[in-house]
N, C-alpha and C positions, 0 to 999 in steps of 0.2 A: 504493500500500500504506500509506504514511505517511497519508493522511487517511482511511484507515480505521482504522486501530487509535488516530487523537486522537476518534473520535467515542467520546460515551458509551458503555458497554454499555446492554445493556436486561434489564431481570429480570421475568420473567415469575412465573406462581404456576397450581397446580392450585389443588383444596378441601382437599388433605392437611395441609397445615400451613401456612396465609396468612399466621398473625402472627411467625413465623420467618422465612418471606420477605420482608415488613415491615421488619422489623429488620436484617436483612444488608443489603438496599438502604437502610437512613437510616444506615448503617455507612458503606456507600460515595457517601453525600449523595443518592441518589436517589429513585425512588417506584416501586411494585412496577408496572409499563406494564400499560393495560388491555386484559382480556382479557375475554370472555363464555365461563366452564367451568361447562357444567351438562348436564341431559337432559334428552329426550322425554322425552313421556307414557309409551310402551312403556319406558321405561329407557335406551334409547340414550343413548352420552354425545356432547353438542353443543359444538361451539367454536367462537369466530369471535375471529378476534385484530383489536384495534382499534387498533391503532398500527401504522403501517408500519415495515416491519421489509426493509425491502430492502436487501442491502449490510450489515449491521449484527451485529454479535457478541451472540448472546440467549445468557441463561442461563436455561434454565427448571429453580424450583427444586420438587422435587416427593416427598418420601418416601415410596415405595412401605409405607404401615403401614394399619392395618386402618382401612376397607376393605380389605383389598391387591389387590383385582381392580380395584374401581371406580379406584382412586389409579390404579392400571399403565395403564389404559387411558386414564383422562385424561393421563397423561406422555405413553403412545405418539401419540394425537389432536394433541394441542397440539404436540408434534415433526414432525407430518406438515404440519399446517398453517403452521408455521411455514417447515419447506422449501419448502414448495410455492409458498410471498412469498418468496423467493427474498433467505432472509437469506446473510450471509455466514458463518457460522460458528455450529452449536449447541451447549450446552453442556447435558447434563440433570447438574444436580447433585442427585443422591439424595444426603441426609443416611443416612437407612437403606436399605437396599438390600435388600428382601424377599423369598421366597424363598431367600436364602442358605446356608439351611439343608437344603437340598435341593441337594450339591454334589458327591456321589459316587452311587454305587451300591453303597448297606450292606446288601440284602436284592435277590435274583432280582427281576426283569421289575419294576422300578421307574426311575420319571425322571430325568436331571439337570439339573431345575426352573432350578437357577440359572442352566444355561448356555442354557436357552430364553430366559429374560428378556432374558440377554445378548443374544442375537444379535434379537429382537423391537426390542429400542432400537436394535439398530446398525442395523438394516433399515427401521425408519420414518425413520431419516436423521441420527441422532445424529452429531454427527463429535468430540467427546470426552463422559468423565465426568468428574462430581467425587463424591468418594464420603469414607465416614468410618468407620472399625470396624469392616471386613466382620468375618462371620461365619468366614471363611476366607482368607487374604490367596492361596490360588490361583485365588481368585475373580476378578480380576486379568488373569487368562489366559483365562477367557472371554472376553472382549470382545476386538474384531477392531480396537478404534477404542483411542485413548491413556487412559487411566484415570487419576485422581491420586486419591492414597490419604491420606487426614488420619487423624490419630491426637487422643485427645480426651482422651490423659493429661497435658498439661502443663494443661488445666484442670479437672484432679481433681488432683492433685499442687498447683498452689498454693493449692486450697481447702483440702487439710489439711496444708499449711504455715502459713497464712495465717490464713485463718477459723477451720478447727477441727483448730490442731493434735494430735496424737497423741501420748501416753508409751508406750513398750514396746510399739512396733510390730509386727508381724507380717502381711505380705499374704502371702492364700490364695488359690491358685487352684482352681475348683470341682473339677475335672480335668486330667487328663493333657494333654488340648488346649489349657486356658491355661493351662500355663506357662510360657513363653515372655512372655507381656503379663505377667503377675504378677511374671516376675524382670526386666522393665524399670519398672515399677512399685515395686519393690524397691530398686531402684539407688538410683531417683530419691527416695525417703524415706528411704533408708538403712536400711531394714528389713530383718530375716530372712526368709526364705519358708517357706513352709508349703504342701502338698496335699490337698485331699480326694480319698479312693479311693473312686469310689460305682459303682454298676451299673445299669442302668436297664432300672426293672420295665414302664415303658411309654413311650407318648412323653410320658407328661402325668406321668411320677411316676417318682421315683429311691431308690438303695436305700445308703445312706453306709454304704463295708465300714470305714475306718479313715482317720485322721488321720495322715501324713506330717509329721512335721515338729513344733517344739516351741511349744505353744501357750499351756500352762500359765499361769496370772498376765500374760497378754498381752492387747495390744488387740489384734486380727482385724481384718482388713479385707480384704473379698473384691472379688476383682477381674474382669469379665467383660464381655463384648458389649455383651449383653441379657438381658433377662430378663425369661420368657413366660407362663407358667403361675404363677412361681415355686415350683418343686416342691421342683427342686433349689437353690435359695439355701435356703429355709426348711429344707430336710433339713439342708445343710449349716451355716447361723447353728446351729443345735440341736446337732451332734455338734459343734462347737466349743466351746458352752458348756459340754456335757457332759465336754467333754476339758480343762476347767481355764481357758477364754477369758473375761478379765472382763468386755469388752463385746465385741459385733459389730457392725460396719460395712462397710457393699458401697456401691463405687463402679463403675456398670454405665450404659454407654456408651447403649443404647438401651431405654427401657421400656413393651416392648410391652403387658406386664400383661394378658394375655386370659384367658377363662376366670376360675375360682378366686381368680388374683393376688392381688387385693386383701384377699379373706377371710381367704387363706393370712397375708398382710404383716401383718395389721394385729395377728397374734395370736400373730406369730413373735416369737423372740428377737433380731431387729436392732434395735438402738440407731436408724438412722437408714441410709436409703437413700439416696444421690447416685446422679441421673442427667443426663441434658442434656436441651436442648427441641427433640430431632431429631424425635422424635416428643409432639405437643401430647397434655398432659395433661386430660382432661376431667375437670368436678367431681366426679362419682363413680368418677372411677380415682385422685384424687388422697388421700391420708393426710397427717395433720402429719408421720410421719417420713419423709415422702419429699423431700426438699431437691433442687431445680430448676438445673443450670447451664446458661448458653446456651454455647452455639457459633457463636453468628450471627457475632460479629467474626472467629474463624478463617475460617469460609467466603467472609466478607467481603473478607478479605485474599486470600485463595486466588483469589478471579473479578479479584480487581485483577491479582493478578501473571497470571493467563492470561490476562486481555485485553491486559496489556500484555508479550506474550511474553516474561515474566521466569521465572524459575525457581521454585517453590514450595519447593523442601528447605527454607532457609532457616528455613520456617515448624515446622519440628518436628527433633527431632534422631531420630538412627537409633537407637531404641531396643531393638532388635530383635538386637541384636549378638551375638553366640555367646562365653561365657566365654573369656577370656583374649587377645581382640581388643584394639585402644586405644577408651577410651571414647569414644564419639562428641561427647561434652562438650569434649573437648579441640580439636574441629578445627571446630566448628560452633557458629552464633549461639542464643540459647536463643530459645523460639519466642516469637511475638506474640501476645496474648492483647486487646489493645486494637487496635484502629484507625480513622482516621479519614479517609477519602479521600474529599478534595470536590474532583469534576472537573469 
């Protein structure tokens, strides 16, 4: 057992996001292991893994973002064929985890997309995840294999500690479903909170009924996953300004930006967009107020400590705590945001 957990990992990569894979492996001194992920002429997706992987702890890392069919399928491919060279241990680390958003049943004779995805990767032979922001944290409990869950607020929190501190704070959450992230976000700025009450007129467009919360003469800063269409950020930067918000800013974990997005962003009232490079920004999805942070060193940390069966908590504090609990700052390390592991 010992001289298999001193061997390297191996990191592997679909087409979803190469130079994020890149970068988490030169984190942890390595080089993304080669692989052939492409297709036939018919479409079909093709792979042939070119390093032996027998015995050996892979990470394949892979975000299910648009494409999201072609991405899934290349994750599921490259998991099969990895079992099948008879590694010792797979890890798929989805940075975004797609379909998430498909995770109940909110209207008769529809799917629960997310829990197919689940059981699709545990069945082509996954034996953990590494994951970051779901859309839903009972998302969690679909998968039949160990899951580890990263949080990507301690680096938006020392971006606008740091880089672009804030006066007369206030984080807003879009809705009722994030507040919870918004009041650990809050904690951690020491900011007041604030709500938006919106309804939504379709899947691609929202309807802001009223502002919760004191906003007047404040900076705004909204807080969320992702964000798709941007229907509802731009709905909501707008009833903020309207309700007294000197400027707007959103810090949003994944930026899918499909559709409209971009037309909507560039002509909204946000000051400036923070998101991460879970998902790669192409030239034309990208705007000057969109501001890029990586995540590749957390994840980097993250395959360290699971290759080396150590614990991850470590790496984030429980932000998630219910009013009147002990803060989790009191009994936990603040997380790592740099790292350097040359093995």
């Amino acid at each position: 057992m010992n001289e298999y957990l001193n061997n390297k990992p191996l990191i592997f990569s679909g087409n979803a996001n190469r130079a994020f894979a890149a970068e988490v492996a030169a984190d942890l001194g390595l080089t993304v292991a080669d692989a052939l992920v492409g297709s036939f002429s018919e479409g079909e997706v093709r792979v042939k893994i070119n390093e032996n992987v027998r015995g050996r702890d892979v990470f394949i890392i892979q975000p299910t973002c648009p494409p999201v069919n072609d991405h899934l399928m290349e994750l599921l491919i490259m998991i099969d064929a990895i079992r099948r060279a008879s590694s010792r241990r797979i890890t798929a680390v989805i940075p975004y985890f797609g379909y998430a958003r498909q995770d109940r049943k909110d209207q008769p004779r529809v799917p629960i997309t997310a829990k197919l995805v689940a059981n699709l990767i545990t069945v082509a032979g996954a034996d953990r995840v590494l994951t970051m922001d779901l859309h839903a944290g009972q998302i969690q409990g679909f998968f039949d294999i160990p899951l580890d869950h990263l949080f990507a607020v301690n680096v938006f929190v020392d971006y606008f500690t740091k880089q672009r501190p804030l006066e007369d704070l206030v984080v807003v959450s879009p809705d009722v479903g994030g507040i919870k992230m918004a009041r650990a976000y809050a904690k951690r700025l020491k900011a007041s909170l604030a709500m938006v009450d919106k309804r939504r007129i379709s899947h691609m467009d929202t309807e802001v009924m009223d502002i919760m919360g004191e906003v007047k003469g404040k900076t705004a800063l909204i807080v969320d996953d992702l964000v798709s269409t941007a229907g509802s950020l731009v709905q909501a930067a707008r009833a903020l300004k309207d309700a007294g918000a000197k400027e707007v800013y959103a810090a949003i974990s994944h930026p899918v930006l499909s559709g409209p997005a971009i037309e909507r962003l560039a002509t909204s009232e946000l000051k400036e967009l923070v998101v991460t490079n879970s998902i790669p920004l192409t030239a034309e999805r990208h705007l000057p107020k969109i501001k890029v942070l990586s995540v590749a060193p957390l994840f980097a940390e993250a395959i360290h400590c699971i290759h080396d069966e150590a614990s991850i908590s470590g790496l984030f504090q429980d932000h998630w705590e219910e009013d009147g609990k002990k803060e989790a700052s009191d009994k936990k390390p603040e997380a790592k945001t740099k790292v350097k592991v040359k093995r």
